[in-house]
C-alpha positions in Angstrom: 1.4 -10.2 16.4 0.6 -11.0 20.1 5.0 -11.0 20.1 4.8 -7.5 18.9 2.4 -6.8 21.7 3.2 -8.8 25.0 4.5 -5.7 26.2 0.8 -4.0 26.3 -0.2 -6.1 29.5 2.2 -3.6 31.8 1.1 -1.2 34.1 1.4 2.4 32.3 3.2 4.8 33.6 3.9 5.0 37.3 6.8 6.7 39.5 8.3 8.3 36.7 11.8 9.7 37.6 12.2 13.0 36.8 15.6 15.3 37.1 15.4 18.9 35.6 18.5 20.6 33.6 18.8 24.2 32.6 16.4 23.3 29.4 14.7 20.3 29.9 13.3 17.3 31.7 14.8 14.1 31.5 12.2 11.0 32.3 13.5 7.7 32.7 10.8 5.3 31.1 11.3 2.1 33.6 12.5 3.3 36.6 11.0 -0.3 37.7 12.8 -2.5 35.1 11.8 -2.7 31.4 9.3 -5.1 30.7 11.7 -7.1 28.2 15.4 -6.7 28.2 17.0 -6.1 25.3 20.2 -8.5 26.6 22.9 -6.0 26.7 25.1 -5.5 29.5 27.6 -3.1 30.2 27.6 1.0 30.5 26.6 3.2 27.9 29.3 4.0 24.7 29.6 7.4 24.2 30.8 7.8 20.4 31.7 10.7 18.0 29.1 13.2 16.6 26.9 12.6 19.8 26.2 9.3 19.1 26.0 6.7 22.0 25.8 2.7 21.5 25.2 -0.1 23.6 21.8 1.5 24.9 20.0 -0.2 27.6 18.2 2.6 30.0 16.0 4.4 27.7 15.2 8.2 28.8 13.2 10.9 27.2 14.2 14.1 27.2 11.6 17.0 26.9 12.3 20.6 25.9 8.8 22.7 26.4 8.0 25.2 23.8 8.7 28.4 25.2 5.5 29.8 24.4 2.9 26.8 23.6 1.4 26.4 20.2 -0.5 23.1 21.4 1.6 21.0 19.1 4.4 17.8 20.9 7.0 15.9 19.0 9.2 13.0 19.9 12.0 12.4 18.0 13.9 9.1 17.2 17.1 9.2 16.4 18.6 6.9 13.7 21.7 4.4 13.9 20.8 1.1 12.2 19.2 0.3 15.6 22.9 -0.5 17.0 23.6 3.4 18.3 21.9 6.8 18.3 22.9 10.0 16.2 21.3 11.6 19.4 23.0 15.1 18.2 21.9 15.9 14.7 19.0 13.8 14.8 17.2 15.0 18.1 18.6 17.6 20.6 20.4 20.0 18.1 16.7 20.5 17.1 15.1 21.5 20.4 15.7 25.2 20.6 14.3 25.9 16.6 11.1 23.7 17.5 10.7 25.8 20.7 10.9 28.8 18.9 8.1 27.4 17.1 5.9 26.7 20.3 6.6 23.1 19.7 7.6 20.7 22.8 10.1 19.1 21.6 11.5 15.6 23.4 14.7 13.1 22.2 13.6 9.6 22.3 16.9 7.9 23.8 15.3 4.2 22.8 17.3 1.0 23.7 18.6 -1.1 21.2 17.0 -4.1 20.1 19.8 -6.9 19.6 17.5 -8.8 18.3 14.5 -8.0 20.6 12.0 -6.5 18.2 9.6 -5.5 20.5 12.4 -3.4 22.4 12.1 -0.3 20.7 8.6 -0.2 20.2 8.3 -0.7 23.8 9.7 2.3 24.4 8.4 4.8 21.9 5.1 3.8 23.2 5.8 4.1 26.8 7.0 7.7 25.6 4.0 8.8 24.3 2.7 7.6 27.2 4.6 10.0 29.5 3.9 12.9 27.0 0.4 12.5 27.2 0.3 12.1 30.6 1.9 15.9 31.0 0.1 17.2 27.9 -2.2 19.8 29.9 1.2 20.6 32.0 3.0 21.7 29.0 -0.2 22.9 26.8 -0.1 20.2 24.5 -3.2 19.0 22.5 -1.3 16.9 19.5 1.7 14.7 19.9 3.7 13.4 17.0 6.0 11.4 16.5 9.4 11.7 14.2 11.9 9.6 13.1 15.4 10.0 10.9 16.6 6.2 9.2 16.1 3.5 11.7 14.8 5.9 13.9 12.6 6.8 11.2 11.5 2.9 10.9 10.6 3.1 14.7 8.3 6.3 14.2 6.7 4.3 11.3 5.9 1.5 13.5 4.6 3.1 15.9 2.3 4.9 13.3 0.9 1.5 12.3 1.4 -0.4 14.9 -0.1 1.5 18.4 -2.3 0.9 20.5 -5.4 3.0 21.9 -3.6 5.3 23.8 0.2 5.4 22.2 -1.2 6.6 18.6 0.6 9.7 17.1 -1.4 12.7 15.8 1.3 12.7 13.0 4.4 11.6 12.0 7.4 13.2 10.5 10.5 10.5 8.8 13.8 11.7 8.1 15.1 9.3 5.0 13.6 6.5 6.4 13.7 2.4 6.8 10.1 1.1 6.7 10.4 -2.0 6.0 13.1 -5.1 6.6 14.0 -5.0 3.0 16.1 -1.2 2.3 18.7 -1.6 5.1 20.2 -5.2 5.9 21.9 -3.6 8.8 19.0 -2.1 10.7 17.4 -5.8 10.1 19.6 -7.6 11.7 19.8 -5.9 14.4 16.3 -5.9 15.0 15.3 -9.1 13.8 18.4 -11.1 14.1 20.4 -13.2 11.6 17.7 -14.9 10.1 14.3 -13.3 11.0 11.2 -15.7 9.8 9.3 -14.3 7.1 6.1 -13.6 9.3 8.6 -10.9 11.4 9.5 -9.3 7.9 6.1 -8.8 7.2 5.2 -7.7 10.5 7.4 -4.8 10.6 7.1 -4.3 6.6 5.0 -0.8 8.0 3.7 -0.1 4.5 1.6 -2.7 5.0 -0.1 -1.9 7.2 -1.2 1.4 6.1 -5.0 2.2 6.4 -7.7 4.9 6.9 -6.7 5.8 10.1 -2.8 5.6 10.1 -1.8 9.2 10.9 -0.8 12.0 8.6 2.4 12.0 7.5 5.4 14.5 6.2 8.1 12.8 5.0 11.9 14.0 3.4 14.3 12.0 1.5 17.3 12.7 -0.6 17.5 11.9 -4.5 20.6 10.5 -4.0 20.8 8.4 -0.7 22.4 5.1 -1.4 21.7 3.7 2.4 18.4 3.1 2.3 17.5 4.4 -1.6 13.2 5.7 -2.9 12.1 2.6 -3.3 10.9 1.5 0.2 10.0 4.9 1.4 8.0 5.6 -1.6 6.3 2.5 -1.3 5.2 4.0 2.1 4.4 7.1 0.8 1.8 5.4 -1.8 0.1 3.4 0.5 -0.4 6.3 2.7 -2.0 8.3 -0.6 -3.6 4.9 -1.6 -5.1 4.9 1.8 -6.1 8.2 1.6 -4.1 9.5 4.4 -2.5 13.0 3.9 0.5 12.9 3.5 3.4 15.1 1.8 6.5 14.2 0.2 9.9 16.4 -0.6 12.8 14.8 -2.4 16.2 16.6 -2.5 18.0 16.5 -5.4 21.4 15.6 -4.0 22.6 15.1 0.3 23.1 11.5 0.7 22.2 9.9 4.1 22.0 10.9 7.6 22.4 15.1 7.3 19.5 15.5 10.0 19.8 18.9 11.5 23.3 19.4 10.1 24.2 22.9 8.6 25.9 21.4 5.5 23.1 20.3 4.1 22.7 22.6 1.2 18.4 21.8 1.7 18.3 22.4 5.0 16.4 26.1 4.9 14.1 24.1 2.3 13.4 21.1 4.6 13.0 22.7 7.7 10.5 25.8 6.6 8.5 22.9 4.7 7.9 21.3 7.6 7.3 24.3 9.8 4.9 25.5 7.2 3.3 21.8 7.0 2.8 21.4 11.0 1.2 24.8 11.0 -1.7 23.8 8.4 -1.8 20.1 9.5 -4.7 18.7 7.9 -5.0 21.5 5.4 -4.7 21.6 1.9 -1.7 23.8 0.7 -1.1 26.3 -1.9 -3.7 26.7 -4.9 -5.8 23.7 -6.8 -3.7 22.0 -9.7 -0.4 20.7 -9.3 -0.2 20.2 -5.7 -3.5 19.1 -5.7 -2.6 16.1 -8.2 0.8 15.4 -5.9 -1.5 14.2 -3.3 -4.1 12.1 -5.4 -3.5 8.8 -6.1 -2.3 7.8 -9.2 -5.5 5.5 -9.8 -7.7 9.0 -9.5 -5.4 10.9 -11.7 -5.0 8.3 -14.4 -9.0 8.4 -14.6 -11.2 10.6 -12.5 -9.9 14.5 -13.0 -12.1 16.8 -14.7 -11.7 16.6 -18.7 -10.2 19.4 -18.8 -7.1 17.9 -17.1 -6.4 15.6 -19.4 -6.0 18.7 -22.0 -3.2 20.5 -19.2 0.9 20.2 -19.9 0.7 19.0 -16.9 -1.1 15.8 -18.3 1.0 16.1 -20.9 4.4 15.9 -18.7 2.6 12.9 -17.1 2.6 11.2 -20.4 5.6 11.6 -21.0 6.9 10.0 -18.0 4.6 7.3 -18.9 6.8 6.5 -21.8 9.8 6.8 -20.1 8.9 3.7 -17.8 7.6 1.6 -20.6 9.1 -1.9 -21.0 11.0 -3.1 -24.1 8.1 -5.8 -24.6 5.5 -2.4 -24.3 3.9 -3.4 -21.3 4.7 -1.9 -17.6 5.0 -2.6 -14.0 2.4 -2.1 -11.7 2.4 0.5 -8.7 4.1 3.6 -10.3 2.9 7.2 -9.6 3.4 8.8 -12.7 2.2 11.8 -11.5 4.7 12.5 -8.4 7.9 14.5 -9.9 11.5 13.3 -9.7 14.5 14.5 -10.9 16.0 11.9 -13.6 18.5 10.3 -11.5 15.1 9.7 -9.3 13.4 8.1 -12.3 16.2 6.1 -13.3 16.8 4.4 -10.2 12.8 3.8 -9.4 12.9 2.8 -13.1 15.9 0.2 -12.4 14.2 -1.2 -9.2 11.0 -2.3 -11.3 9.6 -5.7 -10.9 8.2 -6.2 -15.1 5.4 -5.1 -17.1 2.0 -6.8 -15.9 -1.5 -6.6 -16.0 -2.1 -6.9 -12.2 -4.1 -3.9 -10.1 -4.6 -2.4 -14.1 -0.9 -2.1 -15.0 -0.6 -1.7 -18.6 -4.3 -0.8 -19.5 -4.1 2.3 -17.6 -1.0 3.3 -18.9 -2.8 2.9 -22.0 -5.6 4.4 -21.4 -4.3 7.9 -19.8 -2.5 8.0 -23.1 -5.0 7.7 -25.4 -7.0 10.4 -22.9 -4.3 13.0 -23.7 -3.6 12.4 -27.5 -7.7 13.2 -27.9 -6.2 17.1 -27.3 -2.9 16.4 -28.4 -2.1 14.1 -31.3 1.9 13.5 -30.1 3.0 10.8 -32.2 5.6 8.9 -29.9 2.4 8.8 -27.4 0.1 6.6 -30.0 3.6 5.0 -30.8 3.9 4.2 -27.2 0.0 3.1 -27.0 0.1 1.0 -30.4 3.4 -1.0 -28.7 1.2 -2.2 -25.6 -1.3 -3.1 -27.3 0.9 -5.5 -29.3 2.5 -6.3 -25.6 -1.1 -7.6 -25.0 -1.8 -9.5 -27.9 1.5 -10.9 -27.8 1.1 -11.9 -23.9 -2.0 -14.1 -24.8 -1.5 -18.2 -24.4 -2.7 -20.0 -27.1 -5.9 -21.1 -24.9 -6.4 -17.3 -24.5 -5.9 -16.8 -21.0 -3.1 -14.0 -20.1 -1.0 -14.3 -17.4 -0.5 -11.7 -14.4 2.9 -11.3 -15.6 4.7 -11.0 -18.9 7.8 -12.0 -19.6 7.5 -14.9 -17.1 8.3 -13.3 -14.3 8.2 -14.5 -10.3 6.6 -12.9 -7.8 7.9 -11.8 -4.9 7.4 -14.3 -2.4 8.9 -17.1 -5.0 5.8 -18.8 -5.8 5.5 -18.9 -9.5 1.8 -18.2 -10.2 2.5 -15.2 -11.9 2.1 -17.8 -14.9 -1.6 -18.8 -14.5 -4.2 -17.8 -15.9 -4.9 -14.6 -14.1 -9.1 -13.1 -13.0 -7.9 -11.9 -9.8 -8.6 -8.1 -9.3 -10.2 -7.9 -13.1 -6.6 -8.2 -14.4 -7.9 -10.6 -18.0 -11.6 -9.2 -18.1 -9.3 -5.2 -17.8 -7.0 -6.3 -21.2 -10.1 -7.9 -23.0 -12.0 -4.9 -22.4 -9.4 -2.5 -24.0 -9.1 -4.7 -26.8 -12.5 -4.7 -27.5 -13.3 -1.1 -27.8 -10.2 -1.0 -29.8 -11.0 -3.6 -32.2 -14.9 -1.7 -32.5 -13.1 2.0 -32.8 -14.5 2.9 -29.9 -14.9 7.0 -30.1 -12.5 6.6 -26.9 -9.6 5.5 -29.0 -10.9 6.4 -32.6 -8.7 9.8 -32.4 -5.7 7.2 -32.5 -6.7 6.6 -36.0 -5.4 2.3 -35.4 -5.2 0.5 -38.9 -8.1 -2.3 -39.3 -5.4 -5.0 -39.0 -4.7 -4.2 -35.8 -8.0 -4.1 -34.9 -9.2 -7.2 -36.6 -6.1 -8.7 -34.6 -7.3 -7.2 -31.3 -10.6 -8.6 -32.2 -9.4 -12.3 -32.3 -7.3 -11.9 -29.3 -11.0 -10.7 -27.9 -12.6 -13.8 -28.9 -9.7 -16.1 -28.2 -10.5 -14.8 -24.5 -13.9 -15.5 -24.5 -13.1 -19.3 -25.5 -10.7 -19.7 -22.8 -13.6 -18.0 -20.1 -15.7 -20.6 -21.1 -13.4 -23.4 -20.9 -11.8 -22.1 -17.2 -15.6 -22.1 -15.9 -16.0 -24.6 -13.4 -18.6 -27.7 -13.9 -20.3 -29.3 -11.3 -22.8 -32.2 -12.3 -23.0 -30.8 -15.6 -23.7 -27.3 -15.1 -21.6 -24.2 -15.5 -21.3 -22.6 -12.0 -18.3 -19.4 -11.8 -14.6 -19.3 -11.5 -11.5 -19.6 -9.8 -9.9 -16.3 -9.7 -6.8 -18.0 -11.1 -6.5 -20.9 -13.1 -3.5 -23.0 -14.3 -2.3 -22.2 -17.8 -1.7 -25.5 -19.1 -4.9 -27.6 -17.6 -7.4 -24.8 -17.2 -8.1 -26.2 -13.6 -8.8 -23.7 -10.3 -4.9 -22.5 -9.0 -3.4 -21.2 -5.9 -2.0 -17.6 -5.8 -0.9 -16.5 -2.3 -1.0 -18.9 0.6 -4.5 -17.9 1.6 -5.8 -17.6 -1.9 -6.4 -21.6 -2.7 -8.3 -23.0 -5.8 -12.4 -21.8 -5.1 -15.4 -21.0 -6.5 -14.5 -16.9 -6.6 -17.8 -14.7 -5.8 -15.9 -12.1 -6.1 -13.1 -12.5 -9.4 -16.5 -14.1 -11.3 -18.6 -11.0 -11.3 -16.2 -8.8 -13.7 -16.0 -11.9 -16.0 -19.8 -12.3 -15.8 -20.4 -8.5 -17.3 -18.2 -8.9 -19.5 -20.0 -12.0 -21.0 -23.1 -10.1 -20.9 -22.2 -7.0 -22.8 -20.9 -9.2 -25.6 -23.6 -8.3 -28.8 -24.9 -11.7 -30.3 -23.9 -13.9 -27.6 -23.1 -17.6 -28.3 -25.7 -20.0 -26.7 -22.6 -21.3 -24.5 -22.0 -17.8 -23.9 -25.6 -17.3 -22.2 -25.7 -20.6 -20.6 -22.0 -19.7 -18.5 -24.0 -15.9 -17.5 -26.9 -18.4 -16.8 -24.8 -20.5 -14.9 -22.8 -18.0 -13.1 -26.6 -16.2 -12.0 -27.9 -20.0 -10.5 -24.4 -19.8 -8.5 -24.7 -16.3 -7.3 -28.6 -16.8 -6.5 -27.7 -19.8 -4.5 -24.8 -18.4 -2.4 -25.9 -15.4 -1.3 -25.5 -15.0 2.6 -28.3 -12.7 3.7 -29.0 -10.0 6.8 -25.4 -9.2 7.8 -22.8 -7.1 7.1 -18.7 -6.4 7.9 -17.1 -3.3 10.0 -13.7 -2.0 10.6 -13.1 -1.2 13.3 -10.5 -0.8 16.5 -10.1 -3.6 18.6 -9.6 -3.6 22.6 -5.2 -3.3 21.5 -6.3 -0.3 19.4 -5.6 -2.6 16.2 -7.6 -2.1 12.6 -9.7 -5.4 13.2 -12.9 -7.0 11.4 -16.2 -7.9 12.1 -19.5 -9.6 10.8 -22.9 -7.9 12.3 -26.1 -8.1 11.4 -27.8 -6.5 9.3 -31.7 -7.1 8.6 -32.0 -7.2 4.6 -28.2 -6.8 3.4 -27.1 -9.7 0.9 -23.4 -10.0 0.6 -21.5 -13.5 -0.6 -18.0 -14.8 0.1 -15.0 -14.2 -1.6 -13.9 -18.2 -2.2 -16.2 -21.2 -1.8 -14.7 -24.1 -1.4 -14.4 -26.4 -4.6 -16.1 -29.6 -2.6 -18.8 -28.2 -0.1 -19.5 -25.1 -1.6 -19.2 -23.3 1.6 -17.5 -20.2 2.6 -13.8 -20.6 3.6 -11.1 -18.2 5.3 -7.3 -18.7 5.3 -4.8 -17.1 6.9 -0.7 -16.7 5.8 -0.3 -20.7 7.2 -2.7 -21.5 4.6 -5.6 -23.4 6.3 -8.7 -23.2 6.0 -11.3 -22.1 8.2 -15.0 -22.1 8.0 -15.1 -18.9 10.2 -13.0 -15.5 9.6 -12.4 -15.5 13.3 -10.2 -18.4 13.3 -7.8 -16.5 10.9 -5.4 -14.2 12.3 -6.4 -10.1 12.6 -3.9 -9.0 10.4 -5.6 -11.0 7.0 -8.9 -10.8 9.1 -8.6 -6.7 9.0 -6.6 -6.7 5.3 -8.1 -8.7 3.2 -11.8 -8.8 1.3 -13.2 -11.7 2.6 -16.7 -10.7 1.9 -18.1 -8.6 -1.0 -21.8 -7.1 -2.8 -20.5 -7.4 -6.3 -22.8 -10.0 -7.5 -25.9 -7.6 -6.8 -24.6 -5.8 -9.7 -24.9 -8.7 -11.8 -28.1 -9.9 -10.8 -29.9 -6.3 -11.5 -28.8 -6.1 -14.7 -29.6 -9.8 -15.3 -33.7 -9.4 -16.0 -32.6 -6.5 -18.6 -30.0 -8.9 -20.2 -32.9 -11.7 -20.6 -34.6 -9.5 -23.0 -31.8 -7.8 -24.8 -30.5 -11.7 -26.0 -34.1 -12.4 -26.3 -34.1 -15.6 -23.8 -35.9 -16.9 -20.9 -34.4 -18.4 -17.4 
C-alpha cells in the first residue's frame, strides 16, 4: 500500500497554470514536475476519434455549468491505460452536463507504462484543483466518472483516496475494476507480470466499504471487452456494503459507445443518470421492485415482509433460482437472484460460475427462498429443484461426516486446495446440518413440501453422521474437549489452513455456531454435553475483557482499525494459537503476530479479528444446564 501512496507526501496544489479558451479552463496539474514519471518520452500522439496516446503532461480541463446546480464531475476517459478516447468519453459531454448546471472537467491522465501509481496520481491531484475552485464555480459535490480503464481509475479513486481527494460519487461507463476483465489495461498498468499483492491492490471491489461513495453505473449486455462479471462483482459489494448504488444493463451496444449518437441507449443512459444525480441519495420511484434491486440478495432471500414471498415477483426470483442450479443440485455462491438480466446476461454470468458450495450460505439459501415461496405457491419443478439439493447435500457428505466448502472438488481461487477440508468457517457445515434437521423433523417450515419419510430419515442420518464428525474434529488438550478449528482436514480430522492468514487455531469465532447447534440437539449424548461443556471452559477462559474495536479513517484518509477501551465489554479473538493459547494476527505473508498492529491495514481494516459471539453462548448456557438436566 505505502507504493500506492508515496505520492501523498507532495505539496498540494501550488502555481497552478491556467490558460482560458472560449469554453473552458485548462489546468496543467504539475506545472513543477510530476512527482513520479511515468517513463515516456516523446510528444503527444494525436490519433483518430480524438484519441491521443503517449500521454505524459496531464491537464484538466473544466467547463463551468452555465448556471450552477452545486454539483462537479471529472471525467476519465478510457483506452486500456495506453491512450485516451478524450472525444466521446469526456469533452463531447461538456455542453449537455452544463446544460444541467453541472461543471463538467476532462481528466487528460498520463499513462502508466507500468507505473501504477501514475494515474491515480493524477486523478487525485485533480480533485484537488476542483476543490480548491469549488466556491469559484459554486460547487458543493465533486464526482468522479470513468468509461473502461478510465472507469477502473474512477473506481480507484473511489476506494482508494485520501482525506481530501474522496469523490462525493462516482459514475463508470462499462468499466474495468479489477486486474482480472481486461489483460490489456493490466499490463499496462501493472506490467508484464504484476505480483499478486498489486492484483489485489487494485482489485477495487475489494475494497468496498461503508463509506466508499455512491455509485451509478452502465454496462452493456453484450460487451465482450471487459464482460458483467467484474463489474457486477463491484456492484455487489457496493449493495453488500450497503452503499447506494444503481445499476442499468443494456440489452445490446458492445464496448466503448460513450457519448456516441449510435448508441441506440443513449436517450435511456443519459436521462437515467441526469434523473439519478438530481435525487443523489434518494430513493427512486415507488416501494417494491426497485426497492428489492437495491437490497442485497442476503435481505431478499430472508428478511422482506411475508408478504413478499407470496408476490410474482418472488416468484420470478425462484425461477431464476432454478435456472442457476448445478447438475449435482447444489449452487455457487455470490449470485443476486433478484437483479434482472436479459437471458444472454444470465447465460454468460451463468457460464462464468465458480461451482455449487456451501460457503457464505450458498445452497441453503437457495433452498430455503424456495421452500418460502412454494408455502403460497405449490410449483412443482420448485420442490423438484429443492428435493435435488437436498440430495446435493447428502450426497456431498464424507464418510466421517464433515462437508466440504466445495462440491464437486473444486479449487479455489487462489490455487490452494482447501476447498476439500472439512469446512466451519462462516457457519458453512452447522448452515447444511441445520436444514437437514428441520427437514428430517418436518419442520412446519418445509412441511408444505410434503418430503417422503425416506428422505427424511436419510437427512436425519446425514444429521447425526455430522454430529459424530463435530465431536471427533473438537480439539483435545490434556484430555479435555476445548473448541475448533474453523477448518479441518478431511482425511485426519486435524486443525487446517484456509487462506494465508487463516492458519490451524482454536477458532472463537467458527466454534460458537457449532456450539448452538450442539445445544439445541433434544436428548443429547453425554459426549455431546461434555464438547458444549468443554467449548463453555474454553470460552470462559479466553475472554479478553474492557476493550473494544473501531473503524475508522486513518491520517491517509484509509478505512483503518483499532482496539480501545472499553470499561466492562468482553470480546475474544478470532484464532488462538494451537500451542500458547494466545491471540494471533496474520497478515497475506502469513506470519503471525501477537498484536493486530503488526499486520498490515488492509487485513487489519478487512478482516474480523475480534468478535462477541461467545456471549451468546454463554447466556443461553445456565438455561441449557437445566433443560439436559446436568450440573457444571
Amino acid at each position: 500500500m505505502n507504493r500506492l501512496f508515496a505520492l501523498l507526501s507532495m505539496l498540494f496544489v501550488t502555481s497552478l497554470l491556467s490558460a482560458r479558451t472560449a469554453d473552458s479552463l485548462v489546468f496543467h496539474l504539475w506545472p513543477n514536475g510530476a512527482p513520479e514519471s511515468n517513463g515516456l518520452t516523446g510528444p503527444e500522439v494525436q490519433l483518430e476519434g480524438g484519441r491521443v496516446a503517449n500521454v505524459t503532461d496531464a491537464t484538466l480541463t473544466v467547463y463551468p455549468g452555465y448556471y450552477p446546480n452545486g454539483t462537479a464531475i471529472i471525467a476519465c476517459p478510457g483506452g486500456g491505460y495506453v491512450r485516451l478516447a478524450m472525444s466521446h468519453e469526456g469533452y463531447d459531454m461538456a455542453e449537455w452536463m452544463n446544460k444541467m448546471g453541472i461543471t463538467f472537467a476532462v481528466l487528460k491522465y498520463r499513462m502508466p507504462n507500468g507505473h501504477a501509481g501514475v494515474p491515480l496520481a493524477d486523478a487525485m491531484q485533480a480533485m484537488r484543483i476542483m476543490r480548491q475552485h469549488a466556491a469559484e464555480w459554486g460547487v458543493t459535490r465533486i464526482g468522479i466518472m470513468g468509461a473502461s480503464a478510465g472507469g477502473h481509475l474512477a473506481s480507484t479513486l473511489a476506494t482508494h483516496y485520501t482525506a481530501d481527494t474522496k469523490p462525493d460519487f462516482q459514475v463508470l461507463l462499462y468499466p474495468v475494476t479489477d486486474m482480472q476483465c481486461h489483460h490489456g489495461s493490466t499490463q499496462q498498468l501493472l506490467g508484464a507480470h504484476p505480483s499478486q499483492d498489486l492484483l489485489r491492490l487494485y482489485d477495487n471491489a475489494a475494497h468496498v466499504d461503508s463509506l466508499t461513495p455512491p455509485a451509478f453505473i452502465v454496462m452493456s449486455g453484450d460487451d465482450h471487452v471487459v464482460g458483467l462479471k467484474s463489474p457486477l462483482a463491484y456492484y455487489s459489494a457496493l449493495v453488500d456494503h450497503g452503499v447506494p448504488a444503481e445499476l442499468h444493463i443494456y440489452p445490446d451496444g458492445g464496448h466503448g459507445w460513450g457519448f456516441k449518437n449510435d448508441f441506440k441507449w443513449k436517450q435511456d443512459w443519459t436521462t437515467e443518470l441526469a434523473d439519478w444525480l438530481r435525487q443523489l441519495g434518494a430513493k427512486r420511484g415507488n416501494k417494491g421492485e426497485t426497492d428489492v434491486q437495491r437490497m442485497s440478495w442476503r435481505r431478499v432471500s430472508r428478511f422482506m415482509p411475508e408478504s413478499f414471498y407470496a408476490s410474482k415477483e418472488a416468484q420470478d426470483i425462484a425461477t431464476r433460482i432454478i435456472y442457476y442450479q448445478a447438475p449435482s443440485g447444489g449452487w455457487a455462491k455470490n449470485i443476486n437472484y433478484h437483479f434482472k438480466y436479459t437471458p444472454e446476461q444470465m447465460a454468460e454470468l451463468k457460464k462464468s460460475l465458480n461451482g455449487p458450495t456451501i460457503d457464505n450460505e450458498s445452497t441453503t439459501q437457495e433452498m430455503k427462498f424456495l421452500a418460502h415461496v412454494y408455502r403460497y405457491k405449490a410449483q412443482s419443478n420448485w420442490r423438484k429443484a429443492f428435493i435435488h439439493a437436498v440430495e446435493y447435500l447428502l450426497n456431498a457428505q464424507y464418510a466421517n461426516g464433515g462437508w466440504p466448502q466445495y462440491w464437486p472438488k473444486k479449487n479455489i481461487d487462489n490455487g490452494l486446495d482447501y476447498s476439500t477440508h472439512i469446512t466451519y468457517n462462516d457457519n458453512a457445515m452447522v448452515n447444511v446440518m441445520d436444514v437437514l434437521k428441520a427437514i428430517a423433523e418436518n419442520n412446519a417450515f418445509y412441511a408444505p413440501l410434503k418430503l417422503d419419510k425416506k428422505l427424511r430419515e436419510r437427512c436425519q442420518a446425514a444429521f447425526d453422521k455430522g454430529v459424530e464428525c463435530i465431536l471427533n474434529t473438537q480439539i483435545i488438550v490434556d484430555g479435555k474437549p476445548t473448541v475448533w478449528c474453523a477448518q479441518h482436514d478431511e482425511q485426519t480430522l486435524q486443525p487446517a489452513s484456509a487462506r494465508a492468514y487463516e492458519l490451524p487455531s482454536f477458532s472463537g469465532a467458527e466454534s460458537v455456531g457449532i456450539v448452538q447447534l450442539l445445544m439445541n440437539i433434544d436428548h443429547p449424548s453425554q459426549r455431546v454435553i461434555d464438547a458444549v461443556k468443554g467449548a463453555v471452559a474454553f470460552f470462559r477462559s479466553h475472554e479478553i475483557r474492557n476493550i473494544a474495536t473501531e473503524h475508522f479513517r486513518n491520517a491517509q484518509g484509509m478505512n483503518d482499525m483499532r482496539v480501545v477501551p472499553s470499561e466492562g465489554n468482553v470480546l475474544w479473538a478470532r484464532f488462538y494459537d494451537l500451542s500458547t493459547q494466545k491471540p494471533f494476527f496474520c497478515g497475506r505473508d502469513g506470519v503471525k503476530h501477537s498484536s493486530v498492529y503488526d499486520i498490515e491495514r488492509e487485513r487489519r481494516a478487512g478482516y474480523g479479528w475480534y468478535t462477541n459471539a461467545p456471549a451468546a453462548v454463554l447466556k443461553a448456557y445456565p438455561a441449557w444446564l437445566k433443560k439436559v438436566g446436568t450440573a457444571e
